[in-house]
C-alpha positions in Angstrom: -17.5 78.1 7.7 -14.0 77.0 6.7 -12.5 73.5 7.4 -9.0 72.6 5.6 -8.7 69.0 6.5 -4.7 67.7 5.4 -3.4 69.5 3.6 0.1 69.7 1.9 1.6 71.9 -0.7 4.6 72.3 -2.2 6.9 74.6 -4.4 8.6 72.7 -6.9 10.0 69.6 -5.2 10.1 71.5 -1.3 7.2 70.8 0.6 5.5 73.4 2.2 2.8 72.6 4.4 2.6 68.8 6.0 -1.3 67.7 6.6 -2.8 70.9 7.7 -5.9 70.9 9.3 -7.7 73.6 10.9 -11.6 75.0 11.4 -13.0 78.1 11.4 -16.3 78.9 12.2 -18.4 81.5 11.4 -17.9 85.3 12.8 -14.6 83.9 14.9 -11.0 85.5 14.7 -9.4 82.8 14.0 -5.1 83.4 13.8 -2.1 81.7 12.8 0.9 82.3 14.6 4.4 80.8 13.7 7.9 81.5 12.9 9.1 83.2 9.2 8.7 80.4 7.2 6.6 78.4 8.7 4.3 78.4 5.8 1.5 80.6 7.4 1.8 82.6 3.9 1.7 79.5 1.9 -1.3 78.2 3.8 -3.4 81.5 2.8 -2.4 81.3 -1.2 -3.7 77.3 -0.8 -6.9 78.3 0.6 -7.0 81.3 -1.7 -6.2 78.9 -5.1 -3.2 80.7 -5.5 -1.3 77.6 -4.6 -2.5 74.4 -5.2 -2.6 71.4 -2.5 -0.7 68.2 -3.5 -3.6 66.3 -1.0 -6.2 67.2 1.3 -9.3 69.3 1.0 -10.7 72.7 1.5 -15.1 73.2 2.4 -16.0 76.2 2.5 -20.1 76.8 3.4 -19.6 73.3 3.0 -18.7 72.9 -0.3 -15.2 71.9 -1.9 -13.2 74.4 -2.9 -9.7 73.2 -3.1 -10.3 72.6 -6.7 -11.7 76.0 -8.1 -9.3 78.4 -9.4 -9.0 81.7 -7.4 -11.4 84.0 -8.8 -14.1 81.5 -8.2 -12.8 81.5 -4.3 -13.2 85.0 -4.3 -16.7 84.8 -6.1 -17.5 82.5 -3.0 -17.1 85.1 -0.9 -13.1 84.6 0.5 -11.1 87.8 0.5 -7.4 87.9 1.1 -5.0 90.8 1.5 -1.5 89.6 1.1 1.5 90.4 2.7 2.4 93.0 0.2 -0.8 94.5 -0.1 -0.6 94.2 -4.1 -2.3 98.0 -3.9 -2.5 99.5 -7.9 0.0 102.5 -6.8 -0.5 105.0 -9.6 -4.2 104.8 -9.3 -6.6 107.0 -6.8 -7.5 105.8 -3.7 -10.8 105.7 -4.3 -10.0 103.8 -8.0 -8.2 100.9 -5.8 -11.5 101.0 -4.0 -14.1 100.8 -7.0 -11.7 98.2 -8.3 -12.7 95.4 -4.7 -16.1 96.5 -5.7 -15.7 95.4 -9.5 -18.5 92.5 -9.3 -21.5 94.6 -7.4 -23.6 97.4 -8.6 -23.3 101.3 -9.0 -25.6 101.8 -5.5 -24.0 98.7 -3.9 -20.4 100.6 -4.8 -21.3 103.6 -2.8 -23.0 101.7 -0.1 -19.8 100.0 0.4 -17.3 103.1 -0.1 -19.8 104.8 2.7 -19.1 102.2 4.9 -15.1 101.3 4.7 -14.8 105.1 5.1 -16.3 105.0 8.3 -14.0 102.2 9.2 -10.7 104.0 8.0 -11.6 108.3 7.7 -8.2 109.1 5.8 -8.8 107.2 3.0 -12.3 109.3 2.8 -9.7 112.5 3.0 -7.2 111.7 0.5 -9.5 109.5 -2.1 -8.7 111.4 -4.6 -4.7 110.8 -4.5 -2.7 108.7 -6.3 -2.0 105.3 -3.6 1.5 105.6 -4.0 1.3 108.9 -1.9 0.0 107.1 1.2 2.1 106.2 4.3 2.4 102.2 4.9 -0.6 102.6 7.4 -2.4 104.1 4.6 -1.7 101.7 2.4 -2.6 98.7 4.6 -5.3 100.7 5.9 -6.4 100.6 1.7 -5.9 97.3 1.2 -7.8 96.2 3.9 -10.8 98.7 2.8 -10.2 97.5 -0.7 -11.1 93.7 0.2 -13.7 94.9 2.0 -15.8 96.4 -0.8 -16.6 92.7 -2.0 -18.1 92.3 1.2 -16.5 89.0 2.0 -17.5 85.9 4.2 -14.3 85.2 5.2 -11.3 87.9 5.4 -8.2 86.9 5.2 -4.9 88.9 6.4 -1.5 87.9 6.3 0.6 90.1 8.7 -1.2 93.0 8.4 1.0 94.8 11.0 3.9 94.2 9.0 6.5 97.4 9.0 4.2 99.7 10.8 4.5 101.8 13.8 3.2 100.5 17.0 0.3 102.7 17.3 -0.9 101.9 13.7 -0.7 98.3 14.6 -3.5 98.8 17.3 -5.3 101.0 15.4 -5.2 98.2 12.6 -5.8 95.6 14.8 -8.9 97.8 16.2 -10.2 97.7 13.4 -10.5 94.5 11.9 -12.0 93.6 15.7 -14.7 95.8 14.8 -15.3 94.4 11.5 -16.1 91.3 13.2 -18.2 92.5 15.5 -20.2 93.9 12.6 -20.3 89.9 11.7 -17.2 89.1 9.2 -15.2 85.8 9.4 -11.6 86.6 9.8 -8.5 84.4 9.3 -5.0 86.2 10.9 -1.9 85.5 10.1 0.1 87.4 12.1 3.4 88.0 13.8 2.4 90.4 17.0 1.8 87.4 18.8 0.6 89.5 21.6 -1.5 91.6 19.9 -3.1 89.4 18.2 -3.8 86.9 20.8 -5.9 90.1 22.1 -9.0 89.8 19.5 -9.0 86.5 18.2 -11.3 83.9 19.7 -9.0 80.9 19.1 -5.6 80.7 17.7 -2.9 77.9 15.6 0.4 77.0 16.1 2.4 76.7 12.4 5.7 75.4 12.8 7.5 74.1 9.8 4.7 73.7 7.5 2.9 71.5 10.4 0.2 72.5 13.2 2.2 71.9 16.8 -1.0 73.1 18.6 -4.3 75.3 19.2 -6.2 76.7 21.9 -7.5 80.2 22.7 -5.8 82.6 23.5 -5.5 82.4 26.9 -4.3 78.6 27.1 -1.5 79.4 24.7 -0.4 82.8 26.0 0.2 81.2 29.8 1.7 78.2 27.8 5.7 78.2 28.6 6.8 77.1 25.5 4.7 79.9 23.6 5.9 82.7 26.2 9.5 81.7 25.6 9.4 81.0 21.7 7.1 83.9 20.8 6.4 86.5 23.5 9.9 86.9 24.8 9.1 86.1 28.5 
């Protein structure tokens, strides 16, 4: 589904990412595990548009994207939730909602609201408050449901998990499991190592803005230098 094939970025005159190249294919987890500042951020924005690559190339359904700006990623069907969720927090829940859903039709709207409600209940309870009054789960919880009114091909999450609770990390985590075993693509950036080794299918290694190496999840969990560097065993 998705194949970055070197790539390098930069911000100003400090490079970023060094030849990048990953696969994903599709309905995997796919996640990218690193140290802060890697560049596992950076990587998401190139492949979003919201950075662009000094070389390489991004396909996507096979077809180059690298090039488009990002609202015609996103029209391709490429979601990302950013690390700061970037929810509109004087609006309604339910307003952030319509707002993902911005593109598709009236019916397709309610379909969609039907279905992320399922997914995450509270939002259904408190739709009709102001974001700003949710809890960080909440809010991650409404970014997340947000995205998913587009009904994206590929998700995109960079550290979801970030500041919450333990228990709303599984309970996050759950969740975006089960939206790919309903068929969605998802890319993870994420520092839970552990927990996210659980439901992904394969896994990357980013250290300083390069790829040190990949295999599933259970290679690179019983791998010593991962258990030392990023599981604390």
């Amino acid at each position: 589904m998705l194949q970055v094939q070197g790539i390098s970025a930069h911000y100003g005159s400090v490079q970023a990412l060094w030849d990048v190249s990953f696969n994903i294919a599709e309905k995997e987890i796919v996640t990218i595990i690193g140290p802060n500042g890697a560049g596992k951020s950076t990587l998401v924005k190139t492949i979003a548009g919201l950075i662009s690559a000094s070389s390489g190339e991004i396909q996507f359904m096979r077809d180059r994207i690298d090039r488009l700006r990002p609202y015609a990623i996103a029209r391709r069907g490429i979601s990302l939730i950013p690390e700061d969720r970037d929810i509109f927090p004087k609006m309604t829940v339910l307003d952030n909602l319509l707002l993902g859903a911005y593109r598709r039709g009236q019916r397709d709207a309610k379909d969609s609201c039907e279905w992320v409600f399922q997914l995450f209940p509270v939002l259904k309870t408190k739709s009709r408050k102001k974001a700003q009054t949710l809890s960080g789960g909440e809010q991650q919880m409404l970014a997340i449901a947000r995205s998913l009114m587009s009904k994206p091909k590929l998700l995109m999450l960079d550290e979801p998990s970030l500041g919450l609770a333990p228990i709303l990390v599984d309970e996050i985590l759950d969740t975006i499991a089960e939206i790919n075993e309903e068929g969605m693509t998802v890319l993870l950036v994420e520092q839970n190592v552990q927990e996210a080794m659980e439901i992904a299918h394969r896994a990357y290694v980013l250290e300083e803005g390069r790829i040190t190496q990949t295999g599933t999840p259970h290679d690179l969990v019983n791998d010593e230098r991962i258990k030392s560097a990023y599981l604390g065993m």
